[in-house]
N, C-alpha and C positions, 0 to 999 in steps of 0.2 A: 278539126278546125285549127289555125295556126294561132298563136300566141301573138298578141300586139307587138311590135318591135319598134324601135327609132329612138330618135335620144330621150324620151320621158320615159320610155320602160327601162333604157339603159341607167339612166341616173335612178330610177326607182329601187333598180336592181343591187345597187355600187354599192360596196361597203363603204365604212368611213375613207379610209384611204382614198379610192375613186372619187369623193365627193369633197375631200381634199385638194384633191389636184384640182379639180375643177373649179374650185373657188380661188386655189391658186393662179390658177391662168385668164381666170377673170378680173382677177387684182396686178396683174403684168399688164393687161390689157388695158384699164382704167388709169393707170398709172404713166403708161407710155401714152395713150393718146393727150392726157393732163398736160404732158411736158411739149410734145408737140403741137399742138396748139397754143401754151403759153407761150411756147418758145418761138413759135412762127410771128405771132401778134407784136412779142418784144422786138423781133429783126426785124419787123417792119417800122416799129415806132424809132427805133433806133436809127436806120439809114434815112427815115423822114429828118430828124430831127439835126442827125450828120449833116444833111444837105442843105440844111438850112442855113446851119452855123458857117458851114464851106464855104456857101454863098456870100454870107458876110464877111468874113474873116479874109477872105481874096478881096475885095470890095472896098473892105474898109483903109480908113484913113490914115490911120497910127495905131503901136498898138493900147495906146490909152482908151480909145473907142472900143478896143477886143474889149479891154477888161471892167468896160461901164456894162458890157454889153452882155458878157458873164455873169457881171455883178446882178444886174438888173432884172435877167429872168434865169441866173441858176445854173448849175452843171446838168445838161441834159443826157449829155453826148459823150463817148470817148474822145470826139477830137476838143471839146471841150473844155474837159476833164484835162485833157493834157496839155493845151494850150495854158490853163489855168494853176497848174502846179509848174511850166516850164516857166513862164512869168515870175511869179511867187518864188520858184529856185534862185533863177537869178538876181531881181532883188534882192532877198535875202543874203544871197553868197557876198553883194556887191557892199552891204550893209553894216553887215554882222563878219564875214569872213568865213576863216574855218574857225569856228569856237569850238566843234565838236569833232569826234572820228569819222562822222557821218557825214561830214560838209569837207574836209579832209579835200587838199588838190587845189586844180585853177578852177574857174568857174565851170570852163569846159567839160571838165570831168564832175563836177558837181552835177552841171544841166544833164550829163549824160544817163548818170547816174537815178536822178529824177525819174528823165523818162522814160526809161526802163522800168522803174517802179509801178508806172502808172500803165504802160502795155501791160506788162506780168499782170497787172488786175483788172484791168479790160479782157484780156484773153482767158483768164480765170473765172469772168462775170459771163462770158458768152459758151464758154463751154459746160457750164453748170446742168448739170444734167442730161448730157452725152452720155456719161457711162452708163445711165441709166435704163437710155433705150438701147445702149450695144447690148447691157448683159443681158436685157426682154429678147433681142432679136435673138443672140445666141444661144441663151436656154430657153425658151420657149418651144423650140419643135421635140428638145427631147426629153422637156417634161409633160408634154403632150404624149411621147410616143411609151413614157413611162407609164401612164396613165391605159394604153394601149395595152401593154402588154402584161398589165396588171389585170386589165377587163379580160383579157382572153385566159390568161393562167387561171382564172374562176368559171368561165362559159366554160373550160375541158376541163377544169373538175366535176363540175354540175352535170356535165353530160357520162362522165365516167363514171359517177353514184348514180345515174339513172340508168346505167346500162345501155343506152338506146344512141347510136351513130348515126343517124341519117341526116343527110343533106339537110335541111329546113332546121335540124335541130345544131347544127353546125354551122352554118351560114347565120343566121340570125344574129346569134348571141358574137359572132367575131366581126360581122360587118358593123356592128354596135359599138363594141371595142374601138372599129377605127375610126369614130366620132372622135376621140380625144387625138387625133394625131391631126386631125382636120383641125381641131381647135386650137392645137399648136401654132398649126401653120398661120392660121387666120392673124395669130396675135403678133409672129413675130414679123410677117411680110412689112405692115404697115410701120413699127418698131424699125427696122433697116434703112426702110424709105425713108422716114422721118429724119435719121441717123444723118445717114446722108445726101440729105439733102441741105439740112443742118449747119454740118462740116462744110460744106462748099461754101455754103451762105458765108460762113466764119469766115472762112478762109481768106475771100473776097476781101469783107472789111477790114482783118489784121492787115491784108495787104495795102488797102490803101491809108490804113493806120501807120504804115512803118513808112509809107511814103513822104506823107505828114508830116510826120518825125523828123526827119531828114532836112525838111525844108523847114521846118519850124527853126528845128536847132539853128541853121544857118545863116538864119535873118537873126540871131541873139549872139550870134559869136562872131560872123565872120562879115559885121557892118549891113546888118539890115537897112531896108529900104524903106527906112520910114522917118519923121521927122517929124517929136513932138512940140512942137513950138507953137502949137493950136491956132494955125494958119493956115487957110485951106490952100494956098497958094504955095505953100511951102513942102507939102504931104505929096508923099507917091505913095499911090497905091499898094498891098501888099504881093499883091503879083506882080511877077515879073513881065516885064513889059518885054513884046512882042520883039521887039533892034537885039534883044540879049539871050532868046531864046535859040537855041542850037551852037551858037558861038561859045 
């Protein structure tokens, strides 16, 4: 009569090592989906939250309104966030001056300087825990396949102290074994996905983060379109109106 087989007589079977691994591949597994779904949840709250502010911030009337507006309910957002220290830059620089090595230059290069700072930790804040699902995706199959051929180096020894070669006593014990390559595979498929799908997500919003940027700087240095004299008749919006577009 044949001997039970499948993955509870194969774990049953494992020595420490085997049972090792498997706990390792459970804890790459638990770990990457953690970040993955965190990470998923945050990109969503995040480009919610972006488009909120966008909405405003184009709409709005001066940018005293941005920064009541800021003030009022908070840094939520990247474009926020940088809105909120390219402001704050340039007061400051128009204020105070260079008093420091760090304010060092014209405003120009001060505001530049800013907002560089504040991408570098938005792009820092969104890729937090990237490497985490590369390294699951990339070791994962072949600490699965370590796992694999650690169960089979013990099936042919055990068969080789019994003396006995046949099929059923060969097949069993290695088709067992390649439970842990299977389990590789499972953990790092979804790890990659996540990876990248991730990455793309990123990538999108740095882009339209460095767009941002661009135009932000532009309206602070090169005669913004805005007029704070707290008259609604006197305020252009912070878009650019449609007569100046392409020209």
């Amino acid at each position: 009569m044949n001997e039970a087989t499948g993955f509870a007589h194969f774990m049953a079977q494992s020595d420490f090592v085997g049972k090792s691994l498997f706990l390792f591949l459970m804890l790459m597994s638990a770990v990457s989906w953690y970040y993955i779904i965190t990470k998923n949840i945050s990109q969503y709250l995040t480009k919610k939250r972006s488009q909120k502010f966008m909405d405003f911030f184009w709409n709005a009337t001066s940018f005293d309104a941005v920064k009541h507006e800021i003030t009022t309910h908070g840094i939520t957002d990247p474009f926020s966030h940088l809105t909120s220290d390219a402001l704050f830059a340039r007061e400051h620089h128009a204020r105070v001056g260079a008093a420091k090595l760090g304010e060092a230059g014209t405003v120009s290069e001060f505001l530049t300087r800013t907002m560089r700072k504040v991408i570098d930790e938005e792009t820092t804040q969104m890729e937090s825990g990237l490497t985490v699902l590369a390294s699951v995706g990339s070791t994962a199959p072949f600490v699965g396949l370590f796992g694999t051929v650690w169960g089979v180096y013990h099936a042919l020894v055990a068969i080789g102290t019994s003396g006995t070669a046949s099929l059923d006593k060969i097949a069993g014990p290695v088709g067992e074994a390649l439970i842990m390559t299977g389990l590789g595979l499972a953990v790092a498929i979804p790890a990659v996905l996540g990876y990248n799908a991730l990455v793309r997500s990123n990538r999108v919003l740095q882009g339209r983060l460095d767009a941002f940027a661009y135009d932000l700087f532009a309206f602070l240095t090169t005669g913004e379109q805005v007029h704070t004299t707290g008259k609604a008749t006197n305020v252009t919006p912070l878009r650019p109106s449609n007569d100046t577009v392409g020209h």
